[in-house]
PDB file with SEQRES, HELIX, SHEET and CRYST1 records, atoms N, CA, C and O in Angstrom:
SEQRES   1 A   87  UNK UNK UNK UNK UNK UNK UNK UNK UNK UNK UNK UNK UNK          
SEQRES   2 A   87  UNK UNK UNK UNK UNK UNK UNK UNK UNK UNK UNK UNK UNK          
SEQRES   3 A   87  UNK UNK UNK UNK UNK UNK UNK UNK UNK UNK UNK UNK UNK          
SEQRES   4 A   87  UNK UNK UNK UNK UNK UNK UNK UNK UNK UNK UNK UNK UNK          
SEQRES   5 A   87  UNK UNK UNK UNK UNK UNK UNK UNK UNK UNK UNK UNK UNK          
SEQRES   6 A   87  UNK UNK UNK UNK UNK UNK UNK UNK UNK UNK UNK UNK UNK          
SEQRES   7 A   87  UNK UNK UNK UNK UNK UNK UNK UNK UNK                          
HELIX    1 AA1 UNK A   16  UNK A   24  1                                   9    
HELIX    2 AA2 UNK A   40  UNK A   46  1                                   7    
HELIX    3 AA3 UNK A   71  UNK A   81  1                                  11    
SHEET    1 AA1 4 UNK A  31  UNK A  35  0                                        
SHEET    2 AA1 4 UNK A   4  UNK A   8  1                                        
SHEET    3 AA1 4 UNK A  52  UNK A  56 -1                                        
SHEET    4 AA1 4 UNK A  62  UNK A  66 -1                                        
CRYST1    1.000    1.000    1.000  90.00  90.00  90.00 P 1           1          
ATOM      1  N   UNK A   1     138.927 125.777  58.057  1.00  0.00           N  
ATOM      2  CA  UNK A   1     139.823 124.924  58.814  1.00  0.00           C  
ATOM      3  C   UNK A   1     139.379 124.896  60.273  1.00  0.00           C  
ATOM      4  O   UNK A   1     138.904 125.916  60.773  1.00  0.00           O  
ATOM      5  N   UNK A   2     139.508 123.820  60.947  1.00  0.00           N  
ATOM      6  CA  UNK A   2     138.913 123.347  61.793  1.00  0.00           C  
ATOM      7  C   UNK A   2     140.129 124.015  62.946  1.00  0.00           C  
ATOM      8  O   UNK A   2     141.255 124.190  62.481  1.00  0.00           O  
ATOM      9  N   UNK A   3     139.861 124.418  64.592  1.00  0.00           N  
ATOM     10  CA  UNK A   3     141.154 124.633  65.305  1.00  0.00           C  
ATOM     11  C   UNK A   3     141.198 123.565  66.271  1.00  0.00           C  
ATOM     12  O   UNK A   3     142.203 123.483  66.977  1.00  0.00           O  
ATOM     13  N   UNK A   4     139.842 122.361  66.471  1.00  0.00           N  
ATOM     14  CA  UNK A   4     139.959 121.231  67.196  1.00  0.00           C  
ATOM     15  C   UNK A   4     139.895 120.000  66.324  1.00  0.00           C  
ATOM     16  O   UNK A   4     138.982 119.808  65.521  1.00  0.00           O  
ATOM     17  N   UNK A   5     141.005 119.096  66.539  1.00  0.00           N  
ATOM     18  CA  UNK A   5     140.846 118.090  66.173  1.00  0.00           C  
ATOM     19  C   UNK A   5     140.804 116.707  67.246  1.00  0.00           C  
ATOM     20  O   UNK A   5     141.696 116.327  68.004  1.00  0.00           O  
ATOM     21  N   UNK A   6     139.707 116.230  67.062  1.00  0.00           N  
ATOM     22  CA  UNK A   6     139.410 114.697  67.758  1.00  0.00           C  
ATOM     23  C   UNK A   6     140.437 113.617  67.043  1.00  0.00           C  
ATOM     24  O   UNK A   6     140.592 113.341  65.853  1.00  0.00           O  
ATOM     25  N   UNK A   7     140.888 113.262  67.885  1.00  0.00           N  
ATOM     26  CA  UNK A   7     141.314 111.480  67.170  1.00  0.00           C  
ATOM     27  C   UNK A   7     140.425 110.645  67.908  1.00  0.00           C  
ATOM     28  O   UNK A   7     140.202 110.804  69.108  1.00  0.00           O  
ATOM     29  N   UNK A   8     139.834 109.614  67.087  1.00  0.00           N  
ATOM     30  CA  UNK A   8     138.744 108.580  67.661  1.00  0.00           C  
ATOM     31  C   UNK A   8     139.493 107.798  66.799  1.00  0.00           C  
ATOM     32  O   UNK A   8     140.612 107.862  66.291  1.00  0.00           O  
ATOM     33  N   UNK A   9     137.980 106.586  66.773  1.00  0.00           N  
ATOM     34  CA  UNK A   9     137.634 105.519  65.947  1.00  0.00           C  
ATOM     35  C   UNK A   9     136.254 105.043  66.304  1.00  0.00           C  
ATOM     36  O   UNK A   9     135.770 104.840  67.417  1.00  0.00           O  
ATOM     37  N   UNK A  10     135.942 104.964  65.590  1.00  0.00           N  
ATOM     38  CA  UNK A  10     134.716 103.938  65.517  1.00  0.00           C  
ATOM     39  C   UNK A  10     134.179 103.159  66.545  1.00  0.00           C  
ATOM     40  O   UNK A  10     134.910 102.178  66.680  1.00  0.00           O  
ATOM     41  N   UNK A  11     133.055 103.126  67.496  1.00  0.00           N  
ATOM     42  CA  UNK A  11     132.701 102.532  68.515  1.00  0.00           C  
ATOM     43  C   UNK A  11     133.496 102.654  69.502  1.00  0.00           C  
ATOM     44  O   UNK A  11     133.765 101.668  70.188  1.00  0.00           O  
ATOM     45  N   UNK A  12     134.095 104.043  69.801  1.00  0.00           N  
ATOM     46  CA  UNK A  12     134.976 104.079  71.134  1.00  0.00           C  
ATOM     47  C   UNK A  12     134.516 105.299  71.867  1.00  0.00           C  
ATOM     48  O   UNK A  12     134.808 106.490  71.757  1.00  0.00           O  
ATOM     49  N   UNK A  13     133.438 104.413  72.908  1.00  0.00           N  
ATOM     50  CA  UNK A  13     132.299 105.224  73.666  1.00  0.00           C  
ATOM     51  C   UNK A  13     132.993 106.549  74.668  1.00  0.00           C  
ATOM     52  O   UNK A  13     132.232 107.341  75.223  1.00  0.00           O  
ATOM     53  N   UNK A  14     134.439 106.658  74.803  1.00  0.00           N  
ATOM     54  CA  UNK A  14     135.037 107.374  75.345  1.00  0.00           C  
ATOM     55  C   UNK A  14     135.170 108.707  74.541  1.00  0.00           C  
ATOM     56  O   UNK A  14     135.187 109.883  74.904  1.00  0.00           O  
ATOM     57  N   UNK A  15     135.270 108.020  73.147  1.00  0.00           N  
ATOM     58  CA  UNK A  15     135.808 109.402  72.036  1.00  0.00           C  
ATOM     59  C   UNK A  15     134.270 110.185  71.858  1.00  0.00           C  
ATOM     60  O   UNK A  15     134.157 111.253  71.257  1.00  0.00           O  
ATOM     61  N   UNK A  16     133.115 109.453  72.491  1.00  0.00           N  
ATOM     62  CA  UNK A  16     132.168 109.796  71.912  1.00  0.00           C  
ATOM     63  C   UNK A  16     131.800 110.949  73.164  1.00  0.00           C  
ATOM     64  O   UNK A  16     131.348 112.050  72.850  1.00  0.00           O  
ATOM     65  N   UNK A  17     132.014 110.616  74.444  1.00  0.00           N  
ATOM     66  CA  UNK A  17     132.123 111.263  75.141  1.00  0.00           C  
ATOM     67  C   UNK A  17     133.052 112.335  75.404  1.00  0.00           C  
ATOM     68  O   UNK A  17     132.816 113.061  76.369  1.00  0.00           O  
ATOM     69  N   UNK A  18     134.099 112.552  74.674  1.00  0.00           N  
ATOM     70  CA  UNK A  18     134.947 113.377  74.532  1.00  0.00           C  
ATOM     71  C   UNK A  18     134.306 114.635  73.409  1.00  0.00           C  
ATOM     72  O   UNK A  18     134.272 115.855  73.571  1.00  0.00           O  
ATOM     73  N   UNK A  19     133.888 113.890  72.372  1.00  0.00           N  
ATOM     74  CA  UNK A  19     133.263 115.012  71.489  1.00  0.00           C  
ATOM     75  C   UNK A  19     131.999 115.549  72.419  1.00  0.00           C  
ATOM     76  O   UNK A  19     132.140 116.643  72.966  1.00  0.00           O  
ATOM     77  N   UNK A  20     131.001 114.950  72.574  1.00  0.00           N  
ATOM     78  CA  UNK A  20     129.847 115.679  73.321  1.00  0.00           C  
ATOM     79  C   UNK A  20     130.562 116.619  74.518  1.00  0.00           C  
ATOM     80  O   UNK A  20     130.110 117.750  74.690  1.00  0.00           O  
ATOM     81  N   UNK A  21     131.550 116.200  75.247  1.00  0.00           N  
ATOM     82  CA  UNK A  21     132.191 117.986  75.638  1.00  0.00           C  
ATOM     83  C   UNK A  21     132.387 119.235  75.144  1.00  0.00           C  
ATOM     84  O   UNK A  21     132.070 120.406  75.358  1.00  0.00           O  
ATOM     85  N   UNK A  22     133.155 118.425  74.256  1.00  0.00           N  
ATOM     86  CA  UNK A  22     133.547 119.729  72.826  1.00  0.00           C  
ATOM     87  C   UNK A  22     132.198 120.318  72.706  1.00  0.00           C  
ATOM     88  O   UNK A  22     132.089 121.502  73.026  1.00  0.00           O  
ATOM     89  N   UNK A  23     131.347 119.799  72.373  1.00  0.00           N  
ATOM     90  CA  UNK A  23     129.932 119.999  71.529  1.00  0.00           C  
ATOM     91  C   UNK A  23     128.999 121.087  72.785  1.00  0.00           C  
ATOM     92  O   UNK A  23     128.254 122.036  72.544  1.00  0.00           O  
ATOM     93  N   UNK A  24     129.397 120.502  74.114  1.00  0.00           N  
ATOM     94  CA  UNK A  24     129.031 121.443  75.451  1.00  0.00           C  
ATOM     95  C   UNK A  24     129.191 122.591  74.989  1.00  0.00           C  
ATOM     96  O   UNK A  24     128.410 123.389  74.472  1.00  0.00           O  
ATOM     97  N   UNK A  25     130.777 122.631  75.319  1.00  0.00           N  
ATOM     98  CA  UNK A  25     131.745 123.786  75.243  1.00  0.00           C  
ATOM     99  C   UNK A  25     131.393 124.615  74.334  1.00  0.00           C  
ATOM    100  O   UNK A  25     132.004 125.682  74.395  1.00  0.00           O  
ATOM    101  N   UNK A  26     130.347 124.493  73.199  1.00  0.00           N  
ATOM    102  CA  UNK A  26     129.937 125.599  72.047  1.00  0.00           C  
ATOM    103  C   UNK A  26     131.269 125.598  71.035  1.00  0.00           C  
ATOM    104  O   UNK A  26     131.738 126.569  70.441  1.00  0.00           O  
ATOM    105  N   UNK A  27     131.678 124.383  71.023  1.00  0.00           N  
ATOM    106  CA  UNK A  27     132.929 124.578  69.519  1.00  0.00           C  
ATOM    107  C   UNK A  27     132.357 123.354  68.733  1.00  0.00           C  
ATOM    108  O   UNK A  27     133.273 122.707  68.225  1.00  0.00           O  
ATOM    109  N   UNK A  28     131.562 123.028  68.572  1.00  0.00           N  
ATOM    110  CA  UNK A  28     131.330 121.602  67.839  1.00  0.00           C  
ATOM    111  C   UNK A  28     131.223 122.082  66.222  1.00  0.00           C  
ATOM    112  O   UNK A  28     130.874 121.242  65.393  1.00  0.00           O  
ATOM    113  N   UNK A  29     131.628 123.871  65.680  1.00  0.00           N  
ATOM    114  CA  UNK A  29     131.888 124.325  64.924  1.00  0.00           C  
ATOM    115  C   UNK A  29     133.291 124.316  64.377  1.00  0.00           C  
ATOM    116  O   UNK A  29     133.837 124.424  63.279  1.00  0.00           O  
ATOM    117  N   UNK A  30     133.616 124.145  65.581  1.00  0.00           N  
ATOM    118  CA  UNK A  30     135.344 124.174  65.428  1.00  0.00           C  
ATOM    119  C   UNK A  30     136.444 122.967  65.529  1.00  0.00           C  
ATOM    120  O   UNK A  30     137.669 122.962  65.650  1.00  0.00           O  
ATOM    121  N   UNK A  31     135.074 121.562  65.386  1.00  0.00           N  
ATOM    122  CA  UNK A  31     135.907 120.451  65.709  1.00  0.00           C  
ATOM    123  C   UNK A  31     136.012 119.800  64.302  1.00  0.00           C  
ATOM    124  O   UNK A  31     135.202 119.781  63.375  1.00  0.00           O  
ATOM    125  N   UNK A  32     137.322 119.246  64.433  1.00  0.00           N  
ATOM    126  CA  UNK A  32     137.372 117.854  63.078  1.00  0.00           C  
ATOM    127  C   UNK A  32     137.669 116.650  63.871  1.00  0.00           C  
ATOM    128  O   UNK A  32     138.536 116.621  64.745  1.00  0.00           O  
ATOM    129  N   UNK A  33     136.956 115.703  63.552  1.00  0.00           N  
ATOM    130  CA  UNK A  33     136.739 114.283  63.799  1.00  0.00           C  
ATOM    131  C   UNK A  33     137.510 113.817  63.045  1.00  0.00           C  
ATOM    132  O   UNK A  33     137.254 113.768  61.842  1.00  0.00           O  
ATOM    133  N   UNK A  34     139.111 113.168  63.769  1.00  0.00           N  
ATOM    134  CA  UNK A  34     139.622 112.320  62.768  1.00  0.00           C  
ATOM    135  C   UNK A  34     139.567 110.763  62.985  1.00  0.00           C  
ATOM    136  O   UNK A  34     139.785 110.629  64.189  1.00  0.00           O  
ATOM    137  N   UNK A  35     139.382 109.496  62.419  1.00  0.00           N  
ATOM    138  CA  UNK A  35     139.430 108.411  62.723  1.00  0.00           C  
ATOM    139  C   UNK A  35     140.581 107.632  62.908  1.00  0.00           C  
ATOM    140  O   UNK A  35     140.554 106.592  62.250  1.00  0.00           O  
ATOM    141  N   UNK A  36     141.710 107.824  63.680  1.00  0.00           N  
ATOM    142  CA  UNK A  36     142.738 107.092  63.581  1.00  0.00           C  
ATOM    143  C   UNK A  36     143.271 105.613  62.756  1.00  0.00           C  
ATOM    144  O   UNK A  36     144.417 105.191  62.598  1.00  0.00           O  
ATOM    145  N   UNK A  37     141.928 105.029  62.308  1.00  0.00           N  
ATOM    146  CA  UNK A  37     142.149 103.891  61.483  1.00  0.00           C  
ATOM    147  C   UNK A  37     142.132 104.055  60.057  1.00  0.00           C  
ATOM    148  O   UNK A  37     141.949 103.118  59.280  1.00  0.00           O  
ATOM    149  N   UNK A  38     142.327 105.272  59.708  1.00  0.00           N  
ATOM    150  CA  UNK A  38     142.555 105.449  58.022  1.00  0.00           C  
ATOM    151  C   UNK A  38     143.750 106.245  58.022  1.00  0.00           C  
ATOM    152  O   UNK A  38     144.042 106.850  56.990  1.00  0.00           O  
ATOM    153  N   UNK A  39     144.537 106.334  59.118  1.00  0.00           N  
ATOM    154  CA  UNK A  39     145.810 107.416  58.927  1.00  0.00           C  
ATOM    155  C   UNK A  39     146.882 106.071  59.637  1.00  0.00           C  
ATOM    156  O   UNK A  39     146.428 105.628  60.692  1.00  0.00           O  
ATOM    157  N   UNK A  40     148.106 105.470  59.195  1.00  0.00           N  
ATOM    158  CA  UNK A  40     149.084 104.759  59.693  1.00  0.00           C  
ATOM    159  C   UNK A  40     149.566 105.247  60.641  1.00  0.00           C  
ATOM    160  O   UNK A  40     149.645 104.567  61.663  1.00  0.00           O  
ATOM    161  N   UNK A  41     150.073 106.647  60.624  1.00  0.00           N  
ATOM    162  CA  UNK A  41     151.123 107.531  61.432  1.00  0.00           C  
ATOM    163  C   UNK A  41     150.099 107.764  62.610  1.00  0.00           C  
ATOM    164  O   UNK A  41     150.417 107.819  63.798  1.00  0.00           O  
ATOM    165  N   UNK A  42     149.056 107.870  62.198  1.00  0.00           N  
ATOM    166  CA  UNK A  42     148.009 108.518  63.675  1.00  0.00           C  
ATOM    167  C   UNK A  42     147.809 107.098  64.405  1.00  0.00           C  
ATOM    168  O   UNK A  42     147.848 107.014  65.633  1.00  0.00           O  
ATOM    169  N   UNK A  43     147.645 106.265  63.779  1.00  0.00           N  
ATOM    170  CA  UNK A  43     147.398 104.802  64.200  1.00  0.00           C  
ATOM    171  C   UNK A  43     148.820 104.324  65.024  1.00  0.00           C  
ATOM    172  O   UNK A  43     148.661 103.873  66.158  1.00  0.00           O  
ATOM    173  N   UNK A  44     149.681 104.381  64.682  1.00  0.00           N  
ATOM    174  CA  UNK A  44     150.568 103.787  65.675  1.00  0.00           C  
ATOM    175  C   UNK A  44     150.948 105.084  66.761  1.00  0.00           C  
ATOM    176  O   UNK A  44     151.471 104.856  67.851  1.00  0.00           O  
ATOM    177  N   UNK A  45     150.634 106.344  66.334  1.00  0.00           N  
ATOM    178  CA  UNK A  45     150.942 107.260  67.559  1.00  0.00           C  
ATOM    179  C   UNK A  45     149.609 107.149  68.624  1.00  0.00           C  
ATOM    180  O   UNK A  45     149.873 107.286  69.818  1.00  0.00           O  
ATOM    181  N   UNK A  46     148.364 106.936  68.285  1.00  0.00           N  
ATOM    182  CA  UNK A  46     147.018 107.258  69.109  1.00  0.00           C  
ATOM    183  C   UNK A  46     146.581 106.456  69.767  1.00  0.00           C  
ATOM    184  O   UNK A  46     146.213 106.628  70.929  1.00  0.00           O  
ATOM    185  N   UNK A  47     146.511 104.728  68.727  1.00  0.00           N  
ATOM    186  CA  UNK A  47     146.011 103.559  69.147  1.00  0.00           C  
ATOM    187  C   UNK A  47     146.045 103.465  70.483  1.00  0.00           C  
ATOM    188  O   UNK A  47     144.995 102.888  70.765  1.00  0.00           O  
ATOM    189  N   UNK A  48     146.617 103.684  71.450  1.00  0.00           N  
ATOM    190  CA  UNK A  48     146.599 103.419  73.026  1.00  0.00           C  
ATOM    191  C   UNK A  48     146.070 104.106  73.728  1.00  0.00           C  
ATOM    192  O   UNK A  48     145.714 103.730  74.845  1.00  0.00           O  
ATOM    193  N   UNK A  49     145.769 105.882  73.059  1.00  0.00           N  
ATOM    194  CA  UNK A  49     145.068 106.663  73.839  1.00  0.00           C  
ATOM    195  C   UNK A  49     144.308 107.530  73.488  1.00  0.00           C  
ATOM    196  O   UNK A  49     144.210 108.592  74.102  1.00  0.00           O  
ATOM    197  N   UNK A  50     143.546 107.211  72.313  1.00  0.00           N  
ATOM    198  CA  UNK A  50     142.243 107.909  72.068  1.00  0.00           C  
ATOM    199  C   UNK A  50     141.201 107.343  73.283  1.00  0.00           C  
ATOM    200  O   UNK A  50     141.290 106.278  73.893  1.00  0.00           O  
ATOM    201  N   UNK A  51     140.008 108.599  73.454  1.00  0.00           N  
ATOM    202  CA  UNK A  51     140.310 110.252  72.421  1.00  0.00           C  
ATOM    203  C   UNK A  51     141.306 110.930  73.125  1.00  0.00           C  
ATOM    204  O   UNK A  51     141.497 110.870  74.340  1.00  0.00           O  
ATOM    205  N   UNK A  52     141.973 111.623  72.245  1.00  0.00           N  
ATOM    206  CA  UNK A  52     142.820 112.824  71.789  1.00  0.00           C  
ATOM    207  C   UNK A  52     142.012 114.271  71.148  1.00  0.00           C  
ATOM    208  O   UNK A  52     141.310 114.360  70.141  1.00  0.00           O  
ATOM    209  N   UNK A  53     142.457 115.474  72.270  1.00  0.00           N  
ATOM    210  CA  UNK A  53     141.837 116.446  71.483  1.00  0.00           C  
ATOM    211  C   UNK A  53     143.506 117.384  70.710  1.00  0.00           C  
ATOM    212  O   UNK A  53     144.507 117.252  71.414  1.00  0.00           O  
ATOM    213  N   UNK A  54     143.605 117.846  69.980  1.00  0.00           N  
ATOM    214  CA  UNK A  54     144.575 118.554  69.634  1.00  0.00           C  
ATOM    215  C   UNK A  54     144.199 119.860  68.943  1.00  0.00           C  
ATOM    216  O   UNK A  54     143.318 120.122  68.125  1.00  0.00           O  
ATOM    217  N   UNK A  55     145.180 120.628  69.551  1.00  0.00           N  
ATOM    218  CA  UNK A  55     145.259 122.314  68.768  1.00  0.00           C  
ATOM    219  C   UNK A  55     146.468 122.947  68.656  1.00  0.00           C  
ATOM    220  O   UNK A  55     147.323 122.785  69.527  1.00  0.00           O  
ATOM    221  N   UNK A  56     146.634 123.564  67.814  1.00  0.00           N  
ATOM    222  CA  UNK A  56     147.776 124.683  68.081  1.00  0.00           C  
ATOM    223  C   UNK A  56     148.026 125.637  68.225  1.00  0.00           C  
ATOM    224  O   UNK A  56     147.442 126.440  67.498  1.00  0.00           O  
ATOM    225  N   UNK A  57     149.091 126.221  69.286  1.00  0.00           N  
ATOM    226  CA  UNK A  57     149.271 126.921  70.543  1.00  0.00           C  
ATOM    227  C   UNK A  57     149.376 128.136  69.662  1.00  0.00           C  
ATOM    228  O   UNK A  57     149.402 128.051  68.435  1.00  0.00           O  
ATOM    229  N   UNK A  58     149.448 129.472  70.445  1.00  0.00           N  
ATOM    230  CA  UNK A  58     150.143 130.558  69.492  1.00  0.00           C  
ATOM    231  C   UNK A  58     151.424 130.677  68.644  1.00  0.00           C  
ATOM    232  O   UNK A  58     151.473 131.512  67.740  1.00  0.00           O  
ATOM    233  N   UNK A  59     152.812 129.589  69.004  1.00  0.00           N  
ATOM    234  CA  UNK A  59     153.394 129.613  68.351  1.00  0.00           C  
ATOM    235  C   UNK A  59     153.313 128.409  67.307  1.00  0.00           C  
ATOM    236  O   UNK A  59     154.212 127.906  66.634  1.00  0.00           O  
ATOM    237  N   UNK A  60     152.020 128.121  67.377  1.00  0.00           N  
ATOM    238  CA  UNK A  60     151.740 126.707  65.845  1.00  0.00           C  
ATOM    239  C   UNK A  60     152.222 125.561  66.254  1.00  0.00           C  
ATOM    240  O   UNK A  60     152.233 124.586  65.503  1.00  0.00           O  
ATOM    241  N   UNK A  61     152.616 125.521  67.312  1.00  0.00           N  
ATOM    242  CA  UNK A  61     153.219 124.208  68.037  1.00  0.00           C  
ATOM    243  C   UNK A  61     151.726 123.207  68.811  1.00  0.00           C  
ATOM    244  O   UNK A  61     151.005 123.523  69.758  1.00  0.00           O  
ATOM    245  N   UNK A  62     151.707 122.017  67.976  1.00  0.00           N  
ATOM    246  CA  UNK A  62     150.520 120.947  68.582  1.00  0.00           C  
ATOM    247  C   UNK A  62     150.340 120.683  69.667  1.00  0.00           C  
ATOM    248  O   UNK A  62     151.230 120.072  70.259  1.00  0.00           O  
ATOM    249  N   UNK A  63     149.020 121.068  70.415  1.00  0.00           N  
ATOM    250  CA  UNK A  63     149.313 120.735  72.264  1.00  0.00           C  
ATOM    251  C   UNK A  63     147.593 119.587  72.137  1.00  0.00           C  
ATOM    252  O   UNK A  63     146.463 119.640  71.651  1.00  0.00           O  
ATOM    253  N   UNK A  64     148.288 118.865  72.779  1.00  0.00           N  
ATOM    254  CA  UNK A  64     147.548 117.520  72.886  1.00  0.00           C  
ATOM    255  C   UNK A  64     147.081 117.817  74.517  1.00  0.00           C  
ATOM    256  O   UNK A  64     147.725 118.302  75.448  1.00  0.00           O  
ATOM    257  N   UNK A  65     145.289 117.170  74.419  1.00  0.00           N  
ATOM    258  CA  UNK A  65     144.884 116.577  75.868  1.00  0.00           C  
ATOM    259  C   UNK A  65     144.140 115.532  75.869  1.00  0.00           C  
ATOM    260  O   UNK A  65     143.076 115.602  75.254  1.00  0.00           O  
ATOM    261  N   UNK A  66     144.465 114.417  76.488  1.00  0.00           N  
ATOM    262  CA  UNK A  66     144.527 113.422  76.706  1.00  0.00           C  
ATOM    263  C   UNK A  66     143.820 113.138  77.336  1.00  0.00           C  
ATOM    264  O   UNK A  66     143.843 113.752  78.403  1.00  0.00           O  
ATOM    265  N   UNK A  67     142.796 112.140  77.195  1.00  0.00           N  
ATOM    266  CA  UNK A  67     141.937 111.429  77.953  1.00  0.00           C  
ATOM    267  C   UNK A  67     141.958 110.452  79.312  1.00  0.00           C  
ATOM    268  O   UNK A  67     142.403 109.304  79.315  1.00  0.00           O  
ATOM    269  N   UNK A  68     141.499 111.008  80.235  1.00  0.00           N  
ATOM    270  CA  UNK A  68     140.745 111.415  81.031  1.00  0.00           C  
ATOM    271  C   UNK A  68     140.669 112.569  80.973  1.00  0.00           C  
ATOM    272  O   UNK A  68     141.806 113.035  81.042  1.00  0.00           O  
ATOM    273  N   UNK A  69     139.627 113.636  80.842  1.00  0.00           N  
ATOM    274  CA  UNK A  69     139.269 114.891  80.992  1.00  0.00           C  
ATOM    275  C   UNK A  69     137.627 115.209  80.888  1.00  0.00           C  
ATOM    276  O   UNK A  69     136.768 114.618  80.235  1.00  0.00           O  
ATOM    277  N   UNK A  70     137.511 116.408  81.812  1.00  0.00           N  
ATOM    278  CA  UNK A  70     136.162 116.665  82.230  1.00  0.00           C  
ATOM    279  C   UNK A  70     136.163 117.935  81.898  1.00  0.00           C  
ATOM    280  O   UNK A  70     137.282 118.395  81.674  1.00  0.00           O  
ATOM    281  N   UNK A  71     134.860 118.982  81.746  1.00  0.00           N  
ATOM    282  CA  UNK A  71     134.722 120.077  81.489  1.00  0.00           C  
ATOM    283  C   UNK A  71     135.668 121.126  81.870  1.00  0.00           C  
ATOM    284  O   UNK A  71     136.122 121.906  81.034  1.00  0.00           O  
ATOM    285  N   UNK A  72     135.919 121.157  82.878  1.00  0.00           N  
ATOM    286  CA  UNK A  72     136.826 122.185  83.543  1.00  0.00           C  
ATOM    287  C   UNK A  72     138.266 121.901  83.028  1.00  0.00           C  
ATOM    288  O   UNK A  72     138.836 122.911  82.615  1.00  0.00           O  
ATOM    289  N   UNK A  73     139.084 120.566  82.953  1.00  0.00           N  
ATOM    290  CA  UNK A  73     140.032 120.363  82.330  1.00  0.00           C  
ATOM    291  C   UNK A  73     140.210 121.047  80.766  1.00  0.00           C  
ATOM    292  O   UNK A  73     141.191 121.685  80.382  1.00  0.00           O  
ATOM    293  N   UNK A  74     139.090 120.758  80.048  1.00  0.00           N  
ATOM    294  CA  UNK A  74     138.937 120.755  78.567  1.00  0.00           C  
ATOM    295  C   UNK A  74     139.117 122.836  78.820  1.00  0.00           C  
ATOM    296  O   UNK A  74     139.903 123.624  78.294  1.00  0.00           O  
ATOM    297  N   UNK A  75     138.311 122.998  79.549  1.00  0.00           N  
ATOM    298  CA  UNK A  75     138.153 124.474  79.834  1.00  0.00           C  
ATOM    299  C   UNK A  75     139.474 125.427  79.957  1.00  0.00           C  
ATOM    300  O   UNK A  75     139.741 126.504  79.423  1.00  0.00           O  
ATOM    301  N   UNK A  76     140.122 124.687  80.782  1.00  0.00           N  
ATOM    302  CA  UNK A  76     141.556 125.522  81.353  1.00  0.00           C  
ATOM    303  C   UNK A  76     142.147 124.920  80.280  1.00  0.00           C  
ATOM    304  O   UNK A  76     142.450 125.886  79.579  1.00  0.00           O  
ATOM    305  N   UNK A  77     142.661 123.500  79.455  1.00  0.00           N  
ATOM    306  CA  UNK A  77     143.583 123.676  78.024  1.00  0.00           C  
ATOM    307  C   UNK A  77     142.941 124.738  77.341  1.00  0.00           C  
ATOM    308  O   UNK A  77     143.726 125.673  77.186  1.00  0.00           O  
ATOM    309  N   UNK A  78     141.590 124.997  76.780  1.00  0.00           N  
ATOM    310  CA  UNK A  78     141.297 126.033  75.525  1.00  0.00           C  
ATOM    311  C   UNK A  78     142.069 127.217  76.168  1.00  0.00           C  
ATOM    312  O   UNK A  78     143.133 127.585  75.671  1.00  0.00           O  
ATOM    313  N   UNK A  79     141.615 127.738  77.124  1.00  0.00           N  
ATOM    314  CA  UNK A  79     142.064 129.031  77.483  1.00  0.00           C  
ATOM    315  C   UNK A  79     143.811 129.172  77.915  1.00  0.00           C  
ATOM    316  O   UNK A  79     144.283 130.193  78.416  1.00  0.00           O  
ATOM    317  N   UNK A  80     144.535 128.042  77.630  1.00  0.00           N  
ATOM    318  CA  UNK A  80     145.718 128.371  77.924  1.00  0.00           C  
ATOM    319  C   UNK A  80     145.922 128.577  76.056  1.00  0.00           C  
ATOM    320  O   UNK A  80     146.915 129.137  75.590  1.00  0.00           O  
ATOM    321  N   UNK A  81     145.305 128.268  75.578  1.00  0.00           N  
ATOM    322  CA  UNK A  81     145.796 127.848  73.811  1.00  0.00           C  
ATOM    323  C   UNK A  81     145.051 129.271  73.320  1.00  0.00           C  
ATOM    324  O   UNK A  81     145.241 129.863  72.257  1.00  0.00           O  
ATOM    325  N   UNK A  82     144.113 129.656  74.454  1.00  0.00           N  
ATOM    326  CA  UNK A  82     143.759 131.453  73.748  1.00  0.00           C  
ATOM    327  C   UNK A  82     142.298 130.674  73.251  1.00  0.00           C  
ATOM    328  O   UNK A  82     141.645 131.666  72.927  1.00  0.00           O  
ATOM    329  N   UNK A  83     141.431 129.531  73.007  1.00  0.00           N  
ATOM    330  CA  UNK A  83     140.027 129.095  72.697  1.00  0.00           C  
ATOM    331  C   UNK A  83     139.604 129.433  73.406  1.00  0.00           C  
ATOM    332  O   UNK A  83     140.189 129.508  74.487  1.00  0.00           O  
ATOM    333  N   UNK A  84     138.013 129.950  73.209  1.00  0.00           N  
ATOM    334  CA  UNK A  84     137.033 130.355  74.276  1.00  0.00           C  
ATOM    335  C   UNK A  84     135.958 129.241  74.160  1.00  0.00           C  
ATOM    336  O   UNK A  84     136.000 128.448  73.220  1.00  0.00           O  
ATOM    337  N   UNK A  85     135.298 129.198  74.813  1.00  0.00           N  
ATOM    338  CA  UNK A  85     133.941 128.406  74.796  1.00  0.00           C  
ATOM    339  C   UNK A  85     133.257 129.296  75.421  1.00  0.00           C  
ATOM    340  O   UNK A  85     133.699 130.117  76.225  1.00  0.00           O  
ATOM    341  N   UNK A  86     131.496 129.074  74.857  1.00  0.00           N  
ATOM    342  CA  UNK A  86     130.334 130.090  74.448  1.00  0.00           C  
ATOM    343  C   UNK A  86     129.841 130.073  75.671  1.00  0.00           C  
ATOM    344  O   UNK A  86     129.180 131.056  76.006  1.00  0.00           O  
ATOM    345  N   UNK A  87     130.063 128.792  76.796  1.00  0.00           N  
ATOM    346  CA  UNK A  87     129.088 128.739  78.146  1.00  0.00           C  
ATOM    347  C   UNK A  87     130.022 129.142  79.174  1.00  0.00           C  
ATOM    348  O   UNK A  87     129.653 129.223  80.345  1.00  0.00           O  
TER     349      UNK A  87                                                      
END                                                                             
């Protein structure tokens, strides 16, 4: 089981840039790529703001970060959620 999940879609040069962070960060082991256009419920919640990275917190509760974000952003959510990254 994956502890990062992407919401994208298809040709959305932002989500693509969102994963190649992840992929920085040394978790590109730990990511799932979901496509928001094969899920309804993800589709009317995401459509406006993928990418979306999501994890859950220590108490299993989903903490979403939202795009615009840069290394250091992506950096300080993992480590509030207890994720490390390798660099």
């Amino acid at each position: 089981m994956s502890d990062l999940t992407l919401y994208s879609t298809w040709g959305c040069h932002l989500c693509e840039q969102a994963e190649a962070l992840v992929q920085q960060a040394g978790l590109a082991d730990k990511l799932q790529v979901r496509d928001i256009v094969d899920d309804e419920v993800l589709f009317a919640r995401f459509r406006v703001h993928i990418p979306v990275l999501a994890a859950s917190d220590a108490q299993g509760q989903e903490q979403l970060l939202y795009w615009p974000f840069d290394h250091s952003a992506l950096a300080s959510w993992l480590a509030a959620l207890d994720l490390t990254t390798t660099d």
